[in-house]
C-alpha positions in Angstrom: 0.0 0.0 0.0 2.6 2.4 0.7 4.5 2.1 -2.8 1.5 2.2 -4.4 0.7 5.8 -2.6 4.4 6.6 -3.3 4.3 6.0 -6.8 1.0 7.9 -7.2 2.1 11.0 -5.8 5.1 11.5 -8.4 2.0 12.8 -10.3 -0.8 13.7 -8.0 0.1 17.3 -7.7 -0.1 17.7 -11.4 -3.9 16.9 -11.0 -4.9 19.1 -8.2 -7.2 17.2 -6.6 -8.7 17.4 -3.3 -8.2 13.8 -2.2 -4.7 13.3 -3.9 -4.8 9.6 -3.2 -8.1 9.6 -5.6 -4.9 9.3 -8.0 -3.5 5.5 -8.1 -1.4 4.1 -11.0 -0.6 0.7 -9.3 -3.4 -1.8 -10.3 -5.8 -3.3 -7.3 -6.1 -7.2 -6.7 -7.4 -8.9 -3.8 -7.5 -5.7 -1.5 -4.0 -5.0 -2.9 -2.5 -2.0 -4.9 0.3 -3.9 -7.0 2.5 -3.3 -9.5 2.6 -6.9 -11.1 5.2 -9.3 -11.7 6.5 -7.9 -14.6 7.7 -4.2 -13.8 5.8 -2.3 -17.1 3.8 0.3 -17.2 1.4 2.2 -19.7 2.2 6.3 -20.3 -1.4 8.3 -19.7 -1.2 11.6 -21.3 -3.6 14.5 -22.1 -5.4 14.4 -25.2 -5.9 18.0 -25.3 -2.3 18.7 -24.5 -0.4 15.8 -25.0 0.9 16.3 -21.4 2.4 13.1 -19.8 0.2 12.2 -16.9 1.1 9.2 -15.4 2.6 5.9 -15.8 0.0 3.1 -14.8 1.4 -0.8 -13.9 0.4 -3.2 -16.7 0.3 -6.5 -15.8 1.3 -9.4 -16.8 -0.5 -12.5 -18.1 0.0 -14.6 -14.7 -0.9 -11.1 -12.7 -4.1 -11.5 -14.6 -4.8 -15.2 -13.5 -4.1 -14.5 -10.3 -6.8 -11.8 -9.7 -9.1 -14.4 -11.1 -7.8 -16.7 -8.5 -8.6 -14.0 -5.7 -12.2 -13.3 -7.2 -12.7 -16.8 -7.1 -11.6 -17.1 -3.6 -13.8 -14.6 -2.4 -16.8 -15.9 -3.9 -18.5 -18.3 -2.0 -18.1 -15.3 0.8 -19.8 -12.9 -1.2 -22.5 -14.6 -2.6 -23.2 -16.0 1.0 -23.7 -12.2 2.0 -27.1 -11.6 2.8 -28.5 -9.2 -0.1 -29.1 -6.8 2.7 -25.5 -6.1 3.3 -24.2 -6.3 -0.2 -27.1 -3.4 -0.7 -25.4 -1.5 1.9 -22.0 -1.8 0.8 -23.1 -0.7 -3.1 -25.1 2.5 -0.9 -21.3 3.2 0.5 -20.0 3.0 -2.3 -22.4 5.1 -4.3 -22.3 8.0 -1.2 -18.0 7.9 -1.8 -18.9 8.8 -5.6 -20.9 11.0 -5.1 -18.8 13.0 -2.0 -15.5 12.9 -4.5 -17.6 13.6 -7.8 -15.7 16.9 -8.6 -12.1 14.7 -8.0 -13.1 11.7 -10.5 -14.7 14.6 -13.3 -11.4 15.9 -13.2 -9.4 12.9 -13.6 -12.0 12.1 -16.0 -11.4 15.3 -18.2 -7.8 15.1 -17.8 -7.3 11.9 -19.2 -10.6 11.4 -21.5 -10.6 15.1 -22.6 -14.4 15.4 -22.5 -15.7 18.7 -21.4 -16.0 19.1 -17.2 -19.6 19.5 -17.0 -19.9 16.7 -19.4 -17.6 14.7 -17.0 -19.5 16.1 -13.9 -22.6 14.4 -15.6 -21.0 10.9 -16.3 -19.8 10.7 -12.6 -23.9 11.4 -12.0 -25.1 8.9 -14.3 -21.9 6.1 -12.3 -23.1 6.6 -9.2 -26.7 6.2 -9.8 -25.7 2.6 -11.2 -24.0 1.9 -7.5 -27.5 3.4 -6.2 -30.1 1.2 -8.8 -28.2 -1.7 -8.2 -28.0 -1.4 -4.6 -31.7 -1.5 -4.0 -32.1 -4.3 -7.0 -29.9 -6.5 -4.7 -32.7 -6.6 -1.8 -34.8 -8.0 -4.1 -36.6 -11.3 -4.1 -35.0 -13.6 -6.3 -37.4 -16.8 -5.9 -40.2 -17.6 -7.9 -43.0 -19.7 -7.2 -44.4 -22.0 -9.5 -47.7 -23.9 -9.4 -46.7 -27.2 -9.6 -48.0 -29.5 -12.3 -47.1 -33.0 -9.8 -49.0 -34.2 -7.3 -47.6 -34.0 -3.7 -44.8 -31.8 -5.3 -43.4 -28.1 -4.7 -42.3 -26.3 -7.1 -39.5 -23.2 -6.8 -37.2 -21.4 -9.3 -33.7 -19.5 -7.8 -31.4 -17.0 -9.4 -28.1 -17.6 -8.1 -24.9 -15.4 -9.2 -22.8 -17.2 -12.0 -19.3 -17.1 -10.2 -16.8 -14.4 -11.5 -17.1 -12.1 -14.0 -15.3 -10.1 -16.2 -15.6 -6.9 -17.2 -13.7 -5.1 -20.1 -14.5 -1.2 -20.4 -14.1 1.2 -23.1 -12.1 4.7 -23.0 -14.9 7.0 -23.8 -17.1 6.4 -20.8 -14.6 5.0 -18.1 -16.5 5.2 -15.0 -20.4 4.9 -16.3 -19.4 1.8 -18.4 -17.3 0.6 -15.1 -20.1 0.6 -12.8 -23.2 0.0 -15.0 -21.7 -3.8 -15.0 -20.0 -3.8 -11.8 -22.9 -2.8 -9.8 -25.3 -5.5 -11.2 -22.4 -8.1 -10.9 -21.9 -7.7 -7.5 -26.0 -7.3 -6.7 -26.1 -10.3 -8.1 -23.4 -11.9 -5.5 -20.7 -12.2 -8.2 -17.1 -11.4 -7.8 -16.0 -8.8 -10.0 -12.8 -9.0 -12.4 -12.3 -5.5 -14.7 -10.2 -4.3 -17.3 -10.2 -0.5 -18.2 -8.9 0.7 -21.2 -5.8 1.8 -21.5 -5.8 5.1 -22.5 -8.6 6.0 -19.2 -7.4 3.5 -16.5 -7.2 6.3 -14.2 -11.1 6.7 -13.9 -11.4 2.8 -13.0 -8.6 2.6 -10.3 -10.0 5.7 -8.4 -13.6 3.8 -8.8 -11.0 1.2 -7.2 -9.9 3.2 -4.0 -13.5 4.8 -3.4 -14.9 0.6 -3.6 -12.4 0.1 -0.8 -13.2 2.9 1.3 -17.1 1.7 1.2 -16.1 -1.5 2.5 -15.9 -3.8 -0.6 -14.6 -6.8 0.8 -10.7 -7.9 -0.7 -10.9 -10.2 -3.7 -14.5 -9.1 -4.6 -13.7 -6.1 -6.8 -10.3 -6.0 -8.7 -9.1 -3.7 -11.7 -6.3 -5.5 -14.1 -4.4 -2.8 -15.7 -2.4 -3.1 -18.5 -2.3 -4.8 -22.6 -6.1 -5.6 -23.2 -4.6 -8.7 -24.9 -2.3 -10.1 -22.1 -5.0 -9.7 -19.2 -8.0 -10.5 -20.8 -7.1 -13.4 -22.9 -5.8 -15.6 -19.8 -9.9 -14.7 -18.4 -11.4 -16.1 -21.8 -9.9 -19.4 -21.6 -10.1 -19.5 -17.9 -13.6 -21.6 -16.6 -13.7 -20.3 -13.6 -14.4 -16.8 -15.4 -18.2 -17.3 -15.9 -19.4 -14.2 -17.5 -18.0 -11.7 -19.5 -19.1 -8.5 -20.3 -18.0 -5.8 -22.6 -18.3 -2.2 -24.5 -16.5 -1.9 -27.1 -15.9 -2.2 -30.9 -17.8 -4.6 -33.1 -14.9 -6.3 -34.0 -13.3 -7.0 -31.0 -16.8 -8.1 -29.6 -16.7 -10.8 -32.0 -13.0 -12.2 -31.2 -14.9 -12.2 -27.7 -17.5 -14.5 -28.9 -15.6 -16.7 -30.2 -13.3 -17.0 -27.6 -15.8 -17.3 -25.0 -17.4 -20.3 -26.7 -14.8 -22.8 -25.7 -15.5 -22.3 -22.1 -19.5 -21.1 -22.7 -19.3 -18.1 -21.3 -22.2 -15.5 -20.8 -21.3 -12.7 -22.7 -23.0 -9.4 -22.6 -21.6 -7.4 -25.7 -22.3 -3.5 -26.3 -21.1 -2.9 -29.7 -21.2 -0.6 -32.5 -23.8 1.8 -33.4 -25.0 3.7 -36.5 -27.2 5.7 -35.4 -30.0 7.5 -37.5 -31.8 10.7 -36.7 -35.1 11.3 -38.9 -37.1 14.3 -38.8 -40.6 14.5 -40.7 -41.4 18.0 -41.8 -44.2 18.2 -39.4 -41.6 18.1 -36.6 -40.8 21.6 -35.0 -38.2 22.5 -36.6 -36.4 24.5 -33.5 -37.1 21.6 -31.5 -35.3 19.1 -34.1 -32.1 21.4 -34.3 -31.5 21.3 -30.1 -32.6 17.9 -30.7 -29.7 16.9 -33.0 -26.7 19.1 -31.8 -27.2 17.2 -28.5 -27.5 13.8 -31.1 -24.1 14.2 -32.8 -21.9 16.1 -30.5 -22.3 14.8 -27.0 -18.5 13.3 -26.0 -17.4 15.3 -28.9 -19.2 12.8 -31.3 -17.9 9.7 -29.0 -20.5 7.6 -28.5 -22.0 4.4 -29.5 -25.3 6.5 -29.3 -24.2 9.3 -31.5 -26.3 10.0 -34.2 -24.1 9.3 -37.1 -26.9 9.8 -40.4 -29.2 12.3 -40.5 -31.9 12.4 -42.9 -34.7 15.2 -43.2 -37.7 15.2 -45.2 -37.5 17.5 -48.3 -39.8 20.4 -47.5 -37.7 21.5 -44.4 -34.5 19.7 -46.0 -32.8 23.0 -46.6 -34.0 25.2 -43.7 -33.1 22.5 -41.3 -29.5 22.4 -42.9 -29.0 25.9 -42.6 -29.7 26.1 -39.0 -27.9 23.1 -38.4 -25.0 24.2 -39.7 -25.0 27.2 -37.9 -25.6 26.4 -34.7 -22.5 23.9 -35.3 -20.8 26.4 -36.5 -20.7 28.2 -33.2 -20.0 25.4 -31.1 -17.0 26.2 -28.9 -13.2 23.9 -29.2 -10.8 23.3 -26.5 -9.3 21.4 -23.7 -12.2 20.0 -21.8 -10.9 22.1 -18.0 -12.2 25.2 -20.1 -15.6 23.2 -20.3 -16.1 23.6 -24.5 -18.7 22.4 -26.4 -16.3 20.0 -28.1 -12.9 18.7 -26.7 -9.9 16.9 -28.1 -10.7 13.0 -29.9 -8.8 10.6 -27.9 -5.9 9.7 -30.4 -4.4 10.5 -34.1 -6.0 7.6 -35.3 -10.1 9.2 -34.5 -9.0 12.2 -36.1 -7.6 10.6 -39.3 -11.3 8.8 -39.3 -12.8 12.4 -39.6 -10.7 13.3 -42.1 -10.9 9.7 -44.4 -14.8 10.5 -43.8 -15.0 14.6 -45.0 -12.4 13.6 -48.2 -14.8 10.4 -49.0 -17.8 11.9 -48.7 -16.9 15.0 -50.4 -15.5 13.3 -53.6 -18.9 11.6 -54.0 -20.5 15.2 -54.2 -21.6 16.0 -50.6 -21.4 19.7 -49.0 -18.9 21.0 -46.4 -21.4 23.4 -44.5 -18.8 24.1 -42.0 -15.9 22.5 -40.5 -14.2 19.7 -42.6 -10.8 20.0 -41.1 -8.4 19.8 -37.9 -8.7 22.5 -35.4 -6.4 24.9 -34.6 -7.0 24.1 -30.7 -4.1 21.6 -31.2 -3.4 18.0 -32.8 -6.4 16.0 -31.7 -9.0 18.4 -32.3 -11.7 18.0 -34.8 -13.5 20.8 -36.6 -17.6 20.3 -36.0 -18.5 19.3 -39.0 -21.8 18.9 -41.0 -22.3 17.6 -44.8 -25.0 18.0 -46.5 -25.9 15.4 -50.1 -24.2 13.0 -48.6 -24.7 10.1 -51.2 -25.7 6.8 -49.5 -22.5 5.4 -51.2 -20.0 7.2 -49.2 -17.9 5.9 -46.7 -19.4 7.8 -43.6 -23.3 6.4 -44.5 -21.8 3.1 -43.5 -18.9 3.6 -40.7 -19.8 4.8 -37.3 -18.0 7.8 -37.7 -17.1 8.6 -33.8 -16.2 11.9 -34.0 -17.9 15.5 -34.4 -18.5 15.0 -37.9 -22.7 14.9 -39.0 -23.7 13.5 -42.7 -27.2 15.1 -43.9 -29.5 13.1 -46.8 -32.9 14.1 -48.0 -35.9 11.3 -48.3 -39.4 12.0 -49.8 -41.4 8.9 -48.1 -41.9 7.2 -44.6 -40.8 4.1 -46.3 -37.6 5.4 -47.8 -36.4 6.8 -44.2 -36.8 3.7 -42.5 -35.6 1.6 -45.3 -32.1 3.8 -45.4 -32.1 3.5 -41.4 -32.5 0.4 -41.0 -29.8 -0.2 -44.1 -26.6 -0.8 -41.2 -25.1 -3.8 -39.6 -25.7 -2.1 -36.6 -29.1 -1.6 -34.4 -28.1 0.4 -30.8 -30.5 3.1 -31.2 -32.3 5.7 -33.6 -33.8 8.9 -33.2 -37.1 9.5 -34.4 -39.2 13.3 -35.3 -42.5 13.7 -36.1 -45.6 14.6 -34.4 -48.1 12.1 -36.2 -48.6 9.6 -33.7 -49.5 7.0 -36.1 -46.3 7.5 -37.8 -44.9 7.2 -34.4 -45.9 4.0 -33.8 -45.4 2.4 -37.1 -41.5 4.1 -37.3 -41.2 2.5 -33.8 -41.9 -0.7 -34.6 -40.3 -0.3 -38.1 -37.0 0.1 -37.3 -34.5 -2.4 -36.3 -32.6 -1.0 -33.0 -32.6 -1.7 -29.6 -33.9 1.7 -28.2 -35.9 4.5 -30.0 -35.8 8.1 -29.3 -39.0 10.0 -30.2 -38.5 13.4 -30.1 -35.8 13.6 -27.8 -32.3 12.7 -27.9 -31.8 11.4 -23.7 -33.4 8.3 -22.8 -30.6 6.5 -21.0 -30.6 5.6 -17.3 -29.7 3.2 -14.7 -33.5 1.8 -15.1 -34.1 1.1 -18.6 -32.7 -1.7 -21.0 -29.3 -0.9 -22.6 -28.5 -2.5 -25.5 -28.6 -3.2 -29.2 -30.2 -5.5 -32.0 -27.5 -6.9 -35.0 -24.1 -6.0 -34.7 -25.0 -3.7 -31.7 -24.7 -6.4 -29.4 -26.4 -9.0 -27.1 -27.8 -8.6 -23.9 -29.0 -5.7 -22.1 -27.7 -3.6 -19.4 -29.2 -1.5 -16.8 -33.0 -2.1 -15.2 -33.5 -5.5 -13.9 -32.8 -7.2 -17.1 -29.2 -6.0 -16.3 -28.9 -8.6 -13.6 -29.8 -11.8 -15.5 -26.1 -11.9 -17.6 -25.1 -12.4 -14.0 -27.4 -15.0 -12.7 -28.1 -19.0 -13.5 -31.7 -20.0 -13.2 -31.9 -23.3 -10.7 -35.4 -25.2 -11.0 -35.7 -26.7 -7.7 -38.9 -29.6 -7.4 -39.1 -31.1 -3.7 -41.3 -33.8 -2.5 -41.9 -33.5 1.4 -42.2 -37.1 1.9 
């Protein structure tokens, strides 16, 4: 413990945090801050600056088995918790967020680059997953069954898998963290996480703040380090039960077919492709607010970003226009100056912007505005929209991830929803229109997980997270979150 706090505080003052040792760079297993086997570390730096700002332990492939061996060890001890007190420790924890929430925004900002009050709201939307979850726990989890034998009773259980595994993206590193976490350990499993490593600082705070609320040794543990070293040992391990993950398409699908070998549950949040559709009897007012917060939320990073807009012809051109302008003023910087937009999180997103603007523009779309780097430094994106943009062209089938918004006219109901629903991916799409009719027939129409009608927020620790296709499988958050976690045991007893 000490040379964990000792190596922390070589960059702790940079941050300027209240609680300095909110600021950890060894990883945590089994109640332990360690630096691994293997004496490496991962650089952290700035994407808004480029600034150095720490060097976190990566671990090693055996350091990675061996925090499966301590979340296995503390099983049986954790499931055997009464739900009462596992409630209570998810309460602590969620009251140490929430007293520390301007300490983790920061760290957030400083190594995610989002904008502060866009952090601020991410440490919120954590917590409340710590809170939801907490009160899930205490629920009843038996089920009677009329029985359909004589002189027989009939029950059915949900019992916690064993350990899971958790592997967390860089763009939401503490909402993404808890949302599985929380229903993990409600359910009375043993928690094993990986973050990211570009944003492992977010996690291991998450870390320090679980031990402060009492989260017994072995129960929570964060792996730092080569997504590829720690996590592979988990997906051939059968003692890892569950695994659940945000991330890329791609990699979600090495995932599955890893984790067939051992049958593991898998809960995958993938890709999305997100639509936006306004009808021309929308209000047109409400439809721009509508889709600035769409695209450019995270700076256009997010899996729920609206990535393809298209507006019906008679307000084609005026919604264009004030699209475009309102874009036009958003504000670019580091995300401490709390912009509208902040820095993309490597030279590889912003070469995607630019691949996207060139592509689409050769095939005859419109630069409105934007189009190009910003002058705010390196990994800064103009906002961007395009207008025409053919369905041919590169961005109409890419999730774009960045600040960059692709307009396309349609003339019929049934053109819109065939174009939106023309993607591998099904996460979510955002619908416009005051008809409820059309409502209901677009609703049921299109092929995504979760539909937006007339506003762009709908997510929360309460409702059902996830997508159709290529989006994923599974659902997180409500009670549907918990079941990923859980085995169903049919129990039929005979008194006699």
């Amino acid at each position: 413990m000490a040379k964990a706090a000792k190596h922390a505080d070589q960059f702790a003052d940079a941050f300027d945090l209240r609680d300095a040792a909110l600021m950890r760079t060894f990883a945590y297993v089994d109640g332990r801050w360690t630096a691994g086997t293997g004496a490496r570390s991962l650089a952290v730096t700035d994407p808004a600056t480029g600034a150095h700002l720490a060097e976190v332990a990566a671990l090693t492939g055996a350091d990675s088995a061996a925090a499966v061996d301590a979340a296995q060890a503390a099983f049986a001890g954790w499931a055997g918790l009464l739900p009462q007190e596992r409630a209570r420790l998810l309460r602590a924890w969620y009251e140490q967020m929430v007293a520390h929430r301007e300490d983790l925004a920061r760290l957030m900002t400083l190594e995610q680059g989002k904008p502060i009050s866009e952090s601020r709201g991410e440490i919120d939307y954590a917590a409340s997953f710590l809170e939801f979850y907490g009160e899930e726990a205490k629920r009843p989890n038996i089920e009677s069954v009329t029985s359909h034998l004589p002189d027989a009773e009939v029950e059915v259980w949900r019992e916690p898998v064993g350990v899971a595994a958790l592997i967390t993206p860089w763009n939401f590193p503490s909402a993404m963290l808890t949302r599985k976490a929380a229903a993990a350990l409600a359910a009375g499993c043993t928690v094993i996480a990986h973050p990211s490593a570009e944003t492992p600082l977010s996690a291991l705070a998450l870390a320090e703040l679980a031990e402060r609320a009492g989260i017994p040794p072995g129960v929570f543990n964060i792996v730092t380090g080569n997504a590829a070293e720690v996590v592979g040992p988990w997906m051939d391990d059968v003692r890892v039960r569950a695994v659940s993950f945000t991330g890329s398409t791609e990699i979600g699908k090495l995932l599955y077919r890893q984790g067939a070998e051992t049958i593991k549950r898998l809960v995958l949040e993938l890709g999305g492709h997100a639509p936006f559709i306004a009808f021309a009897d929308a209000d047109l007012d409400h439809v721009v607010d509508e889709a600035i917060k769409a695209k450019f939320a995270t700076s256009g990073q997010d899996c729920l970003g609206a990535n393809r807009f298209f507006v019906e012809r008679p307000i084609y051109d005026a919604f264009c226009a004030r699209f475009a302008k309102r874009t036009a003023a958003l504000t670019v910087g580091p995300g401490l100056d709390d912009p509208d937009i902040g820095p993309l999180m490597n030279e590889k997103a912003v070469a995607k912007q630019e691949e996207h603007v060139a592509d689409a523009r050769r095939k005859g779309a419109r630069v409105l505005t934007g189009g190009e780097r910003h002058e705010a430094g390196p990994l800064f994106f103009a906002p961007t929209v395009l207008a025409d943009v053919p369905a041919d062209a590169l961005i109409m089938g890419e999730e774009t991830f960045g600040p960059v918004a692709a307009i396309a006219p349609f003339d019929t109901e049934a053109e819109a929803i065939e174009r939106a629903n023309a993607t591998e991916y099904g996460l979510i799409a955002y619908l416009h229109t005051q008809d409820p009719r059309r409502i209901y027939r677009a609703s049921r129409a299109l092929q995504f997980g979760m539909v937006a009608v007339n506003r762009t927020k709908v997510t929360g620790a309460p409702i059902p997270f996830g997508g159709m296709k290529q989006s994923g499988l599974e659902r997180e958050g409500s009670r549907l979150g918990l079941e990923a976690f859980t085995e169903v045991k049919y129990v039929c007893r005979d008194w006699a």
